[in-house]
mmCIF file as Biopython writes it, N, C-alpha, C and O atoms, coordinates in Angstrom:
data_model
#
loop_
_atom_site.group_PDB
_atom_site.id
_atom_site.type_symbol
_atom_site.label_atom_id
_atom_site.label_alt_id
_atom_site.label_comp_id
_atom_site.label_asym_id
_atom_site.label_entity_id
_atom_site.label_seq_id
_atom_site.pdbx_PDB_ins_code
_atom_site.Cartn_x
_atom_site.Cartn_y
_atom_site.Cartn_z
_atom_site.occupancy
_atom_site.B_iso_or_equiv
_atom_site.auth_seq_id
_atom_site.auth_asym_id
_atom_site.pdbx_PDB_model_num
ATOM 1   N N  . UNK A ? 1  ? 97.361 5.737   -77.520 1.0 0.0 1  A 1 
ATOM 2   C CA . UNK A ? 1  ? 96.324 6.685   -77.182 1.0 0.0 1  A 1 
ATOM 3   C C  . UNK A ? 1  ? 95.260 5.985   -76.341 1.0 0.0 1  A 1 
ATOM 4   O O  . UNK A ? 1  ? 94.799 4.888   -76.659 1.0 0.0 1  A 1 
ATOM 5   N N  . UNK A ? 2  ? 94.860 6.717   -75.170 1.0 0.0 2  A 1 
ATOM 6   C CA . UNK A ? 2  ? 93.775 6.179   -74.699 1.0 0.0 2  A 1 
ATOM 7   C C  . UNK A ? 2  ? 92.295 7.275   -74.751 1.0 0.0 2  A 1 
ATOM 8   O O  . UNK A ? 2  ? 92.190 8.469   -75.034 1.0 0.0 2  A 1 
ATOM 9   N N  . UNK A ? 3  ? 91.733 6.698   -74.522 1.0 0.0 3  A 1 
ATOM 10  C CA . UNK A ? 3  ? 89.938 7.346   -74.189 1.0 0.0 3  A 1 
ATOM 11  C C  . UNK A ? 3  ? 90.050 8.817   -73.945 1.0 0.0 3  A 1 
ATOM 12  O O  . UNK A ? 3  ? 89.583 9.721   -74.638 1.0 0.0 3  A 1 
ATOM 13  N N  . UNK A ? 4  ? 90.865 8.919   -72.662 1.0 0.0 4  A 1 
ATOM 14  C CA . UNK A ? 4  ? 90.993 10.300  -71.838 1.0 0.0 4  A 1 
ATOM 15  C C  . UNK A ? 4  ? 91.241 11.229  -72.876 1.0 0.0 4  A 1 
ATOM 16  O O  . UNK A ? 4  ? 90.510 12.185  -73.135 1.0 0.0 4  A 1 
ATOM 17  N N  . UNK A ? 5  ? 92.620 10.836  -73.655 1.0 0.0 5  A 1 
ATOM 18  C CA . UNK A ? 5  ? 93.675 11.809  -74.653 1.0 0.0 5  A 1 
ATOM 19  C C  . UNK A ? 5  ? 92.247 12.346  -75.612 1.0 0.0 5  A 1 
ATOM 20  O O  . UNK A ? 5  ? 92.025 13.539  -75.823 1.0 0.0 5  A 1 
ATOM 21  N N  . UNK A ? 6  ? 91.399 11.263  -76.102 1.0 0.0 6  A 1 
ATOM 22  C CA . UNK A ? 6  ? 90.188 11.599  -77.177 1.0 0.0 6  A 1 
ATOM 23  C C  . UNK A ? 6  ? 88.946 12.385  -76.171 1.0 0.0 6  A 1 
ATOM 24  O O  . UNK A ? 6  ? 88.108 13.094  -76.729 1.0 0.0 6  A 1 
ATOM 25  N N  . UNK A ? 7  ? 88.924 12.217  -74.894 1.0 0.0 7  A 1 
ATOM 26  C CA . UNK A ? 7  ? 88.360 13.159  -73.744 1.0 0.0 7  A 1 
ATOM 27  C C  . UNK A ? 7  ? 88.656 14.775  -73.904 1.0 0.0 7  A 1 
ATOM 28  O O  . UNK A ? 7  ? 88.030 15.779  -74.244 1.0 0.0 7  A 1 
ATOM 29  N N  . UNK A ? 8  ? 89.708 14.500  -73.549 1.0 0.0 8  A 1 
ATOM 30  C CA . UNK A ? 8  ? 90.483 15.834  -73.251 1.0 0.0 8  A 1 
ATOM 31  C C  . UNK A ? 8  ? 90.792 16.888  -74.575 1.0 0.0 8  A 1 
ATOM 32  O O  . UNK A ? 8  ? 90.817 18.113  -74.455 1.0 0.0 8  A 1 
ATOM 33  N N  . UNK A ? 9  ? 91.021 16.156  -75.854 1.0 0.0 9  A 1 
ATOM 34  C CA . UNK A ? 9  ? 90.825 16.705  -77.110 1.0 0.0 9  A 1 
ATOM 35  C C  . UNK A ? 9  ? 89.837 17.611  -77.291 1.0 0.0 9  A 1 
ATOM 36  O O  . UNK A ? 9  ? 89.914 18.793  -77.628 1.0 0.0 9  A 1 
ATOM 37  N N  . UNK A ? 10 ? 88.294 16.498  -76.866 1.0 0.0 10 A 1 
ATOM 38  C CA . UNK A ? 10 ? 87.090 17.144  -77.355 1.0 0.0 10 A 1 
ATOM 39  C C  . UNK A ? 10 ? 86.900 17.873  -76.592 1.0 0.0 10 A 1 
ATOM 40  O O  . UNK A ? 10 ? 86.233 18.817  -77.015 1.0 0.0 10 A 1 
ATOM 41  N N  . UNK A ? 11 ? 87.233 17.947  -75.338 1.0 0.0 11 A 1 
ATOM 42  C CA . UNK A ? 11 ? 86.861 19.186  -74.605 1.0 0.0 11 A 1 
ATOM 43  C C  . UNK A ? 11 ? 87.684 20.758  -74.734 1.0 0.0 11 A 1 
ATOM 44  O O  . UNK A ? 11 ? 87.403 21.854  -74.249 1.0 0.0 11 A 1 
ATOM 45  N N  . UNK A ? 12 ? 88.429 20.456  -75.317 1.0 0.0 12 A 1 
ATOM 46  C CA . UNK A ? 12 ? 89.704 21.754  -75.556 1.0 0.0 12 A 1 
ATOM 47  C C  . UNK A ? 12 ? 89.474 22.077  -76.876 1.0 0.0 12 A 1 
ATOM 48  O O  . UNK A ? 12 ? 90.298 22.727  -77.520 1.0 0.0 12 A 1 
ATOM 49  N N  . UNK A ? 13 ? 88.399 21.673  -77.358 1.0 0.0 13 A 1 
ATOM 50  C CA . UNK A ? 13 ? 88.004 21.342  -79.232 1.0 0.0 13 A 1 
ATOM 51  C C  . UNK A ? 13 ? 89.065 21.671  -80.230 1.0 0.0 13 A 1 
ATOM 52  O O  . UNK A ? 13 ? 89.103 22.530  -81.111 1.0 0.0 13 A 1 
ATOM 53  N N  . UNK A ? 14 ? 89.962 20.705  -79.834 1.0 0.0 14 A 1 
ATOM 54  C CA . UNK A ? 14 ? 90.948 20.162  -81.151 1.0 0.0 14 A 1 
ATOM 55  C C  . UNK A ? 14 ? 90.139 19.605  -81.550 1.0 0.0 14 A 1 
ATOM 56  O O  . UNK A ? 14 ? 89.770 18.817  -80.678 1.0 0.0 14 A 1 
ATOM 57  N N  . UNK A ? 15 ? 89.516 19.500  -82.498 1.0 0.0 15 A 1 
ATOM 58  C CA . UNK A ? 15 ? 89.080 18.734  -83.819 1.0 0.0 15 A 1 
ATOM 59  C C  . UNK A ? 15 ? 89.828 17.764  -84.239 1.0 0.0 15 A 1 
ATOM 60  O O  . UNK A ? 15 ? 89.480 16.587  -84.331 1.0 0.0 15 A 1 
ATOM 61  N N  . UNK A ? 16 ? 91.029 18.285  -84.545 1.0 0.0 16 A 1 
ATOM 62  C CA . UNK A ? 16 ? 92.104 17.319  -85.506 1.0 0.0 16 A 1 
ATOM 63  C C  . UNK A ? 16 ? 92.641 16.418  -84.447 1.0 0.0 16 A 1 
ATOM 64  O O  . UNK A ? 16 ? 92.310 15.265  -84.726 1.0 0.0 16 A 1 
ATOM 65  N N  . UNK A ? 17 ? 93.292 16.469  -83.413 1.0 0.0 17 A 1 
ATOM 66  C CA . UNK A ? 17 ? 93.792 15.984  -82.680 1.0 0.0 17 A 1 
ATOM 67  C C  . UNK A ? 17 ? 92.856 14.717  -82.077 1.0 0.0 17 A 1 
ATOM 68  O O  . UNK A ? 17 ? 93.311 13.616  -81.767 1.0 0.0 17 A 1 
ATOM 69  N N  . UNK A ? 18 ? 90.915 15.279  -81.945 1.0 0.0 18 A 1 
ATOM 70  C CA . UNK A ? 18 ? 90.466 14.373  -81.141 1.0 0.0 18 A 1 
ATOM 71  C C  . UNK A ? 18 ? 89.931 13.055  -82.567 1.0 0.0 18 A 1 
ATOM 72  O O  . UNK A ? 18 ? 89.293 12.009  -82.447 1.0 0.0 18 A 1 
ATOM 73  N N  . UNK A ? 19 ? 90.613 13.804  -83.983 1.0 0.0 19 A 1 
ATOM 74  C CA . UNK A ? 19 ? 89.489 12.657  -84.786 1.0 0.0 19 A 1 
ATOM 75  C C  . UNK A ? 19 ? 90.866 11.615  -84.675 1.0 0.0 19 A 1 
ATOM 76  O O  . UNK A ? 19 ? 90.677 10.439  -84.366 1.0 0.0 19 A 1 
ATOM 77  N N  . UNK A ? 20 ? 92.315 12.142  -84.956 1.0 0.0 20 A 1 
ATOM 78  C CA . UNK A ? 20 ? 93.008 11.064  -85.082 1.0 0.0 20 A 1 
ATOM 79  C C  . UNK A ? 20 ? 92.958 10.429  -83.408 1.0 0.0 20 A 1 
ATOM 80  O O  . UNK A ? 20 ? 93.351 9.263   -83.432 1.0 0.0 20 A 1 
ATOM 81  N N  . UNK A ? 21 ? 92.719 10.719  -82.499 1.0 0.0 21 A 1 
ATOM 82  C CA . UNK A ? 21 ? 92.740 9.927   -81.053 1.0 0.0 21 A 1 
ATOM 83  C C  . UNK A ? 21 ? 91.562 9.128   -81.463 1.0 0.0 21 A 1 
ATOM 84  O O  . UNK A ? 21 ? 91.870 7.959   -81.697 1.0 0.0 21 A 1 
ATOM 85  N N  . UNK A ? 22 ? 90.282 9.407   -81.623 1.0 0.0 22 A 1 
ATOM 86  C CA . UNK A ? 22 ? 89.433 7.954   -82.089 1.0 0.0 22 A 1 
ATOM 87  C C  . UNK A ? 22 ? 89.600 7.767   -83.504 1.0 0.0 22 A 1 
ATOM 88  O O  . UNK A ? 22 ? 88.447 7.976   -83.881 1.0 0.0 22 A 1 
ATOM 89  N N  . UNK A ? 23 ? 90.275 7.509   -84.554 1.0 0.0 23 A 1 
ATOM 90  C CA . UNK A ? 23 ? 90.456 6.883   -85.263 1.0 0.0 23 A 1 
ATOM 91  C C  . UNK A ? 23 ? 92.093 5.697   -84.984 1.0 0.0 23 A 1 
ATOM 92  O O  . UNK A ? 23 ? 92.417 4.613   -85.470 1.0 0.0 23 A 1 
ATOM 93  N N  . UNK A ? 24 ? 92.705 6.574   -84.037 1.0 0.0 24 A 1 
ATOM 94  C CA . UNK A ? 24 ? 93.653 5.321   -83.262 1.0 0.0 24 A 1 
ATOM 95  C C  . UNK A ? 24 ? 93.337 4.333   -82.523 1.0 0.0 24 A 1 
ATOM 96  O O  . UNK A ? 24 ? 93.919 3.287   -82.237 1.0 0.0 24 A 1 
ATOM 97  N N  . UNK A ? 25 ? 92.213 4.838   -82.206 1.0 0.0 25 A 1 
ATOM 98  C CA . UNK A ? 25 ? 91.170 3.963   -80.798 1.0 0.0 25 A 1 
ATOM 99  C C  . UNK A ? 25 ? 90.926 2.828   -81.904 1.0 0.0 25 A 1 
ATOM 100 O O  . UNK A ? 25 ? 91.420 1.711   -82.063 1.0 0.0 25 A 1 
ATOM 101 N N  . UNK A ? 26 ? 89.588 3.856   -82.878 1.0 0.0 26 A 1 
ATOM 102 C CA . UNK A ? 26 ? 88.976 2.643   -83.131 1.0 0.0 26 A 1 
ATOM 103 C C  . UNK A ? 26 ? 89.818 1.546   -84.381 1.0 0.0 26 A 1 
ATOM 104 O O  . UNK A ? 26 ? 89.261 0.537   -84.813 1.0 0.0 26 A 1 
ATOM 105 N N  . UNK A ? 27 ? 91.006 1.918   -84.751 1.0 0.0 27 A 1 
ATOM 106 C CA . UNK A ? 27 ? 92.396 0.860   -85.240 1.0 0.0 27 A 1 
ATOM 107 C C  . UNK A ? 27 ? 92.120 -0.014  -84.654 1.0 0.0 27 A 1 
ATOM 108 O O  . UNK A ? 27 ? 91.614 -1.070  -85.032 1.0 0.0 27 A 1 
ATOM 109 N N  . UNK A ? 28 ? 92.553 0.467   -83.193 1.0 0.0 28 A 1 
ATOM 110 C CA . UNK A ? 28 ? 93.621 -0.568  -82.022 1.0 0.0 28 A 1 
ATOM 111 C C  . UNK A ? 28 ? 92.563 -1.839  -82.110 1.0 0.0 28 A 1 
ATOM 112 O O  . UNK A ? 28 ? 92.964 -2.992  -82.272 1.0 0.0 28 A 1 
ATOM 113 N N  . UNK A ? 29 ? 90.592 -1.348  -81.932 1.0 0.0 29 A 1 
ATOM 114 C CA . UNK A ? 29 ? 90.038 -2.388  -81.222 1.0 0.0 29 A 1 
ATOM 115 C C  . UNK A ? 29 ? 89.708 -3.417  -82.469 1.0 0.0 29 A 1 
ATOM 116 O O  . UNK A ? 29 ? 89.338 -4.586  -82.358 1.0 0.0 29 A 1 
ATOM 117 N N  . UNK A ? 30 ? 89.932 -2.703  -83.641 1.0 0.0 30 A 1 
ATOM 118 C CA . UNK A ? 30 ? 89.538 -3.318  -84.852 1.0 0.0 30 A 1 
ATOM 119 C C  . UNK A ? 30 ? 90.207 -4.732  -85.296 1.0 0.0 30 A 1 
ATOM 120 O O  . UNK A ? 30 ? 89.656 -5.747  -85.723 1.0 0.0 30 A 1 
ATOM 121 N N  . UNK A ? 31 ? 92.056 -4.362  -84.968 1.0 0.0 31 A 1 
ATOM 122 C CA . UNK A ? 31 ? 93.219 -4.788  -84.766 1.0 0.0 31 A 1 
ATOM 123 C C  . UNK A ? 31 ? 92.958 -5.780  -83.889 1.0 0.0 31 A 1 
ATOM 124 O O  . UNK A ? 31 ? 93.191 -6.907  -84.326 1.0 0.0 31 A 1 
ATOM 125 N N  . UNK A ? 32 ? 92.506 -5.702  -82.678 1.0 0.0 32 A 1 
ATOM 126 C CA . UNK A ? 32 ? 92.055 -6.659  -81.382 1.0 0.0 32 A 1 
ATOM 127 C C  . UNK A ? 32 ? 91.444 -7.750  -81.774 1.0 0.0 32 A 1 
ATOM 128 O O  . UNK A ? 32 ? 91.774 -8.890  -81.446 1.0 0.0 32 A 1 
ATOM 129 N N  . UNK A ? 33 ? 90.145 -7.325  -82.795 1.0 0.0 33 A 1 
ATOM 130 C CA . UNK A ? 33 ? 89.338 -8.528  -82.790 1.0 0.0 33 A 1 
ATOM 131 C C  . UNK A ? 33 ? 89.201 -9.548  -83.899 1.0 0.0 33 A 1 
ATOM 132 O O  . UNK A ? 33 ? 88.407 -10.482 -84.012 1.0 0.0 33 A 1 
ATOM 133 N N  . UNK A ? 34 ? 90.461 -9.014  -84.919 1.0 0.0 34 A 1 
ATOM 134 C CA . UNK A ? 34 ? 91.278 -9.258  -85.562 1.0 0.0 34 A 1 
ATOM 135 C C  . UNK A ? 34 ? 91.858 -10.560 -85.537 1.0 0.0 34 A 1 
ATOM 136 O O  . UNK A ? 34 ? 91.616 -11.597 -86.155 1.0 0.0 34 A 1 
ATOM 137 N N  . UNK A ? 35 ? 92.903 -10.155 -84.433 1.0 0.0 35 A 1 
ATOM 138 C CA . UNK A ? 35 ? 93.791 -10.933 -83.870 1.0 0.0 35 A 1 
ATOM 139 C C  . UNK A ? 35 ? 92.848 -12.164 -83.199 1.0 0.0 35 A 1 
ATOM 140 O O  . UNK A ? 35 ? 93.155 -13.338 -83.404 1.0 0.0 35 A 1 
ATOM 141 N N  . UNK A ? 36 ? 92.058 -11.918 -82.648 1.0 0.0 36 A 1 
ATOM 142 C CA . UNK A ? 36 ? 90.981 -12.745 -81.932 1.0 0.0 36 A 1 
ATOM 143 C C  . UNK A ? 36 ? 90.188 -14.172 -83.048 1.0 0.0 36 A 1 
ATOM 144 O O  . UNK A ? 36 ? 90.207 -15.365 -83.350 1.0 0.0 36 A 1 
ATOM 145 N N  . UNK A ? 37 ? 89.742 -13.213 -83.202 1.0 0.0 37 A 1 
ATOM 146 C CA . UNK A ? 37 ? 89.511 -14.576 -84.939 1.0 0.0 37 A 1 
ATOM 147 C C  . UNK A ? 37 ? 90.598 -15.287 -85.860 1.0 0.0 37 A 1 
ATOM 148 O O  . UNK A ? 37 ? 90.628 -16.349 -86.483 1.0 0.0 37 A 1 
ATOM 149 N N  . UNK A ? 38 ? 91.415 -14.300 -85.679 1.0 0.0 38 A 1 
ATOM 150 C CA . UNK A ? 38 ? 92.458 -15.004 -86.093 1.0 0.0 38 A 1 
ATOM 151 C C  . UNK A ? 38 ? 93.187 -16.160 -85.528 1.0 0.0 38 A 1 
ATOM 152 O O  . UNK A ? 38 ? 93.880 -16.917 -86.207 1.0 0.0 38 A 1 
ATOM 153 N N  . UNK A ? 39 ? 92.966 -16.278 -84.033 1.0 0.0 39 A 1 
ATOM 154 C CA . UNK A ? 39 ? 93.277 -17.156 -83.320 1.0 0.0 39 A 1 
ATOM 155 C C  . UNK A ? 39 ? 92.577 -18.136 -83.073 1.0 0.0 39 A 1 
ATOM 156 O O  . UNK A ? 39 ? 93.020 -19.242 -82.761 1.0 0.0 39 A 1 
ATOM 157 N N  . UNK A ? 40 ? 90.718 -17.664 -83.252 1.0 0.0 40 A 1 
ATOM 158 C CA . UNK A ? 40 ? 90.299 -18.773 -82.856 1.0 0.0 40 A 1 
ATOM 159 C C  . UNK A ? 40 ? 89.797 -19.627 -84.048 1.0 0.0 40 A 1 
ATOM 160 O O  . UNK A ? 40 ? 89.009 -20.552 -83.852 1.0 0.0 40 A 1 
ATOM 161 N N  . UNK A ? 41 ? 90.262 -19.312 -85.298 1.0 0.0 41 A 1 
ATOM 162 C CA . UNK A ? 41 ? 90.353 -19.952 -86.521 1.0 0.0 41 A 1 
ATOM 163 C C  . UNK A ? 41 ? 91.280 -20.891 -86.773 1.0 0.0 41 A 1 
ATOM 164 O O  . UNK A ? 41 ? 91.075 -21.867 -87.494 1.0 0.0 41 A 1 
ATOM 165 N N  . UNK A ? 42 ? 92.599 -20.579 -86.049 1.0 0.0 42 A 1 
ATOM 166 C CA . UNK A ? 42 ? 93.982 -21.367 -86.238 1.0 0.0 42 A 1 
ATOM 167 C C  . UNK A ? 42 ? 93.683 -22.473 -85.102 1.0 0.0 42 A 1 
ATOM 168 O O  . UNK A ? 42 ? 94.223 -23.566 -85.266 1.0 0.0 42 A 1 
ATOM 169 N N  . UNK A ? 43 ? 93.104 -22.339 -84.292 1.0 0.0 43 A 1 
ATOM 170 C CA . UNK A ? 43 ? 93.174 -23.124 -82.923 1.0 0.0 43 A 1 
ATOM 171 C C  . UNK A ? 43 ? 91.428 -24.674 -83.661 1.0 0.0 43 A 1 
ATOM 172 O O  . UNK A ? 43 ? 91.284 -25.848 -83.320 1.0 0.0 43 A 1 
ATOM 173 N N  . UNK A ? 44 ? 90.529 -23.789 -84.689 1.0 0.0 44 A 1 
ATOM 174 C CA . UNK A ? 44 ? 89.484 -25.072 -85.209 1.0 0.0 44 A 1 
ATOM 175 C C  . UNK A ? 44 ? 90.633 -25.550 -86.096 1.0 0.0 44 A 1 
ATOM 176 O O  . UNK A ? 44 ? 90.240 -26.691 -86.343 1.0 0.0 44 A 1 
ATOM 177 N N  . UNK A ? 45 ? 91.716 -25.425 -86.691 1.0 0.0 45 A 1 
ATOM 178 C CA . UNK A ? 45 ? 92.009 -25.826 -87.811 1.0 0.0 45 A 1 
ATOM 179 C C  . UNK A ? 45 ? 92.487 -27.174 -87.482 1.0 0.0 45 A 1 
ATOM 180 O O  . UNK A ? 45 ? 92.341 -28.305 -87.947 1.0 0.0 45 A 1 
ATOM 181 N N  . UNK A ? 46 ? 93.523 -26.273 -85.871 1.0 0.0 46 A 1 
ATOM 182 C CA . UNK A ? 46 ? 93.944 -27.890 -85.074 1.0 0.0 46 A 1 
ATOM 183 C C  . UNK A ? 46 ? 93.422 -28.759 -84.627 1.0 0.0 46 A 1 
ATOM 184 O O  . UNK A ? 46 ? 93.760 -29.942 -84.664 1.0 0.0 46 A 1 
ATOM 185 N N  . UNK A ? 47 ? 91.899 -27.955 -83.805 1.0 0.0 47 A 1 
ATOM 186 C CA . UNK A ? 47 ? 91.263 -29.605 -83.097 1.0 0.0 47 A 1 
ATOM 187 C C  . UNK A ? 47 ? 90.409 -29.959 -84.056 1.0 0.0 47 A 1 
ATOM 188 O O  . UNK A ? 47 ? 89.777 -31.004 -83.899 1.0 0.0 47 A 1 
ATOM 189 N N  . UNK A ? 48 ? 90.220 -29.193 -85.201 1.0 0.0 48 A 1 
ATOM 190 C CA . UNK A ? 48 ? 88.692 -30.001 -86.014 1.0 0.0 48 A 1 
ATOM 191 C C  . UNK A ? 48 ? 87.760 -29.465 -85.979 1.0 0.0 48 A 1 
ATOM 192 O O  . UNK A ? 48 ? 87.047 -29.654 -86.965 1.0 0.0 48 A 1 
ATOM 193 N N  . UNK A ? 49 ? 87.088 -28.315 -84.668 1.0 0.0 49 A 1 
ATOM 194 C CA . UNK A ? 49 ? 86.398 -28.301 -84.236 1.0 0.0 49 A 1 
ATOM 195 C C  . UNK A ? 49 ? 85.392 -26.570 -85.247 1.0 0.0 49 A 1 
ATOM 196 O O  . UNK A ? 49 ? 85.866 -25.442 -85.377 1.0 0.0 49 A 1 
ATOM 197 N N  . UNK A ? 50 ? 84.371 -26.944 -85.607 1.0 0.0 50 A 1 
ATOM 198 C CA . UNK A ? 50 ? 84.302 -25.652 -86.842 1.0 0.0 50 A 1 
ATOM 199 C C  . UNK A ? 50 ? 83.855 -24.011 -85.855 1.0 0.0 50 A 1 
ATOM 200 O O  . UNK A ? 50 ? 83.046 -23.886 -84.936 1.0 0.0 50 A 1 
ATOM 201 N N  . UNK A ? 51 ? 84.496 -23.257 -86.321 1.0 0.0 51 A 1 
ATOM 202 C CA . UNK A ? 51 ? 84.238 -22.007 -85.596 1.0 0.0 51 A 1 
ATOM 203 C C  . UNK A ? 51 ? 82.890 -21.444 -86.221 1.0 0.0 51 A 1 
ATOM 204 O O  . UNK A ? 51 ? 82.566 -21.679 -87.385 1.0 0.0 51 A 1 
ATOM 205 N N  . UNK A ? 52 ? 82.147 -20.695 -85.359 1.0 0.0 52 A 1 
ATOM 206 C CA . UNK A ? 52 ? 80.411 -19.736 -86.329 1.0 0.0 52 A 1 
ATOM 207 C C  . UNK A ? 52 ? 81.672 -18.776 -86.620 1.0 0.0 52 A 1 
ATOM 208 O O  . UNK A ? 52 ? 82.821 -18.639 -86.201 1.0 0.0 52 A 1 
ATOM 209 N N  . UNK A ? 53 ? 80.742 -18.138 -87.651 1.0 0.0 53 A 1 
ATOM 210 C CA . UNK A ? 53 ? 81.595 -16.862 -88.466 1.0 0.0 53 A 1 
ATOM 211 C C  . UNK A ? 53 ? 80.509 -16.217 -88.900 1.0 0.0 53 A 1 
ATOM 212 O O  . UNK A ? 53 ? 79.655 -16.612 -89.694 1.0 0.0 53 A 1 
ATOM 213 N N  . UNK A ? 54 ? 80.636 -14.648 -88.023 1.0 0.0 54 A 1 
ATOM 214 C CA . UNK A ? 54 ? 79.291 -13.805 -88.304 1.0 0.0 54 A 1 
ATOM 215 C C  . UNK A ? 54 ? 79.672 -13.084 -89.387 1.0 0.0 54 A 1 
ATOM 216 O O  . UNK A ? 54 ? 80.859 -13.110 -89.714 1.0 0.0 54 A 1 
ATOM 217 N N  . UNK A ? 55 ? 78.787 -12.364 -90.083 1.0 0.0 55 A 1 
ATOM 218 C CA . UNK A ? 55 ? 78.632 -11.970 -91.289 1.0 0.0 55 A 1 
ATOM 219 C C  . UNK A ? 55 ? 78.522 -10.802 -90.770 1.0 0.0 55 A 1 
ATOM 220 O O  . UNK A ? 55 ? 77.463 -10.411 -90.280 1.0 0.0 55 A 1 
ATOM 221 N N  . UNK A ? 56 ? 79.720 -10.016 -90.812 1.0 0.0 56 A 1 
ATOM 222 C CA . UNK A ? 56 ? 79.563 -8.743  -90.159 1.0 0.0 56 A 1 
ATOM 223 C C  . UNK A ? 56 ? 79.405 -7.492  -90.996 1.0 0.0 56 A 1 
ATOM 224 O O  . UNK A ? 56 ? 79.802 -6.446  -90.483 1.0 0.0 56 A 1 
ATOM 225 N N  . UNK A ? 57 ? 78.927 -7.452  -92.110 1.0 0.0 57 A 1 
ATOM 226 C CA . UNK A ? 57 ? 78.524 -6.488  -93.214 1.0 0.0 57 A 1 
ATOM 227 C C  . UNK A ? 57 ? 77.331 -6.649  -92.983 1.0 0.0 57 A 1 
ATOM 228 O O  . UNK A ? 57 ? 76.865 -5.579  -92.590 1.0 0.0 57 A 1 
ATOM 229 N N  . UNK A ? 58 ? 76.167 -7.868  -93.041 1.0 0.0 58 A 1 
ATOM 230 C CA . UNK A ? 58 ? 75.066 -7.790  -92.639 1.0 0.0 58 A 1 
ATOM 231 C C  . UNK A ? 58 ? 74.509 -7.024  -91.534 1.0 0.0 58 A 1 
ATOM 232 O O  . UNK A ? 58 ? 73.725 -6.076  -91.582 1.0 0.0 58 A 1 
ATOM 233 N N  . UNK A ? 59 ? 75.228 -7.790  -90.184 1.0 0.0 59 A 1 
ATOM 234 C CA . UNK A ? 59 ? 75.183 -6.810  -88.917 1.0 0.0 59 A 1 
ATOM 235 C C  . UNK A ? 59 ? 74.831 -5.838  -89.087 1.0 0.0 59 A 1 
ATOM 236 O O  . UNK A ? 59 ? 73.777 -5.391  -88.634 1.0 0.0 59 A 1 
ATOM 237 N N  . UNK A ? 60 ? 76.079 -4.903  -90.194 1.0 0.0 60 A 1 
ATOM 238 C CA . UNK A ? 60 ? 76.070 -3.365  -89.941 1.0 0.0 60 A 1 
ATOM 239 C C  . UNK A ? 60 ? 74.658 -3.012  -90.124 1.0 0.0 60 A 1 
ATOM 240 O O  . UNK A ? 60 ? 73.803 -2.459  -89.431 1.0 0.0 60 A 1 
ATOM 241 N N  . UNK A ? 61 ? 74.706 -3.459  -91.151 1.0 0.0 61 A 1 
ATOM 242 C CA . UNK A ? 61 ? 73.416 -2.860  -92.235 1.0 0.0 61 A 1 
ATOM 243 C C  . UNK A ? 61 ? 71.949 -2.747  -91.441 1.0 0.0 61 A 1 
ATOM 244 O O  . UNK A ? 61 ? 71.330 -1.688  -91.338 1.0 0.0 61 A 1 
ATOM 245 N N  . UNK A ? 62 ? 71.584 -3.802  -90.994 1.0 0.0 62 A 1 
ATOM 246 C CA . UNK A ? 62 ? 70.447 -3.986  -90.157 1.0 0.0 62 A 1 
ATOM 247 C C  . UNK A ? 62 ? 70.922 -3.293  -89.066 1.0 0.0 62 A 1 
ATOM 248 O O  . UNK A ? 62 ? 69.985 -3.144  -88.283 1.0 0.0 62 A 1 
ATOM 249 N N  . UNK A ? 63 ? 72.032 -2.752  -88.605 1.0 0.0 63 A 1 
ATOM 250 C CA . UNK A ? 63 ? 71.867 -1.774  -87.472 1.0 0.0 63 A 1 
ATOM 251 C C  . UNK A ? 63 ? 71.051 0.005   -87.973 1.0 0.0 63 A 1 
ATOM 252 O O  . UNK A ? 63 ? 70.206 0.721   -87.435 1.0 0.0 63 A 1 
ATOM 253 N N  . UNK A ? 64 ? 71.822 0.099   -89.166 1.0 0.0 64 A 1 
ATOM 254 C CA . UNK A ? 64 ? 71.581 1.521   -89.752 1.0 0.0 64 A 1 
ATOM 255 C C  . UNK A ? 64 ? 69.797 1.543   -89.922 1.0 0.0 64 A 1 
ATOM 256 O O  . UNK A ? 64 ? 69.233 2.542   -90.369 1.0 0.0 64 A 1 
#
């Protein structure tokens, strides 16, 4: 699914159609950054080198 498909949903107001298009969205990017830490955790383990690790429950909170 891309952007447009969750575009084009909301404008034709499927409801159902446009919540699962951004709840696929926001999977995919969740999945992304995921994978991302996940990599750059495996890659300090090899050189030594210590990764920051944000506290991303805090984040939220102080955003709300």
């Amino acid at each position: 699914m891309d952007v447009s498909n969750f575009i084009n949903s909301v404008a034709t107001g499927n409801a159902i159609e446009a919540k699962e298009s951004l709840n696929d969205l926001l999977s995919a990017r969740a999945f992304e950054a995921l994978d991302t830490k996940k990599t750059e955790l495996a890659q300090s383990l090899f050189t030594g080198k210590e990764v920051e690790v944000q506290d991303t429950e805090e984040t939220e909170t102080e955003a709300e």
